[in-house]
C-alpha positions in Angstrom: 98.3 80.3 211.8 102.3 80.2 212.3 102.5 82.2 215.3 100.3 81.2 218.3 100.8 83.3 221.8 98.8 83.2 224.9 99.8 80.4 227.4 100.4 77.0 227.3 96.6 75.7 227.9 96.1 78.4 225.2 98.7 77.2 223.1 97.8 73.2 223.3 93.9 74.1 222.8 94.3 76.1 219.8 96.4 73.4 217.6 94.0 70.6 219.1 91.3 72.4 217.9 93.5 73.3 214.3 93.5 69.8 214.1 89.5 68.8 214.5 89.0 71.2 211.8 89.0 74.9 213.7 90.6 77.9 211.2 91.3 80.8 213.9 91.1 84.8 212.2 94.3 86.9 214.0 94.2 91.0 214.5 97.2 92.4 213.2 98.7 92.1 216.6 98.1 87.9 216.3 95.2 88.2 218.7 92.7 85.4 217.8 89.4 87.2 216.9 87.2 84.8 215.7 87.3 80.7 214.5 85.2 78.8 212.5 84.8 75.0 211.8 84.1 74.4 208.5 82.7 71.2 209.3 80.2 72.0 211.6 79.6 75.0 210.7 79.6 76.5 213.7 81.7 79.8 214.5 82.3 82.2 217.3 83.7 85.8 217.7 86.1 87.2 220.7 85.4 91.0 221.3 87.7 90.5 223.8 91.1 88.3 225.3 88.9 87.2 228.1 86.1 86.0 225.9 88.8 83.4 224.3 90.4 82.6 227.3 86.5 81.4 228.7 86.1 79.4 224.9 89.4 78.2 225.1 89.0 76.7 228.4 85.8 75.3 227.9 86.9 73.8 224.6 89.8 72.3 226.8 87.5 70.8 229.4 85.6 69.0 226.9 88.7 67.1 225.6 
């Protein structure tokens, strides 16, 4: 995942969550779409930009 866009929160979230073991999935426009953690094995889908904003901040929250 080289290119990460959305805002900062966003941004911050994304590569703490690269880092505890979260792969994202980008659309060909580098929309996240879906992320998995291969050690939990737990995984989620984004039909929409608001649906990962709502993860993303709730992911952020819990840090």
């Amino acid at each position: 995942m080289e290119v990460i866009k959305g805002s900062s929160m966003m941004i911050k979230t994304a590569r703490t969550l690269i880092e505890d073991g979260w792969s994202f999935v980008q659309d060909e426009f580098d929309v996240i779409i879906s992320a998995e953690n291969k050690l939990t094995g737990e995984a989620v889908s984004f039909p929409s930009i608001g649906n990962l904003k709502r993860w993303l901040y709730e992911k952020a929250l819990s840090y």
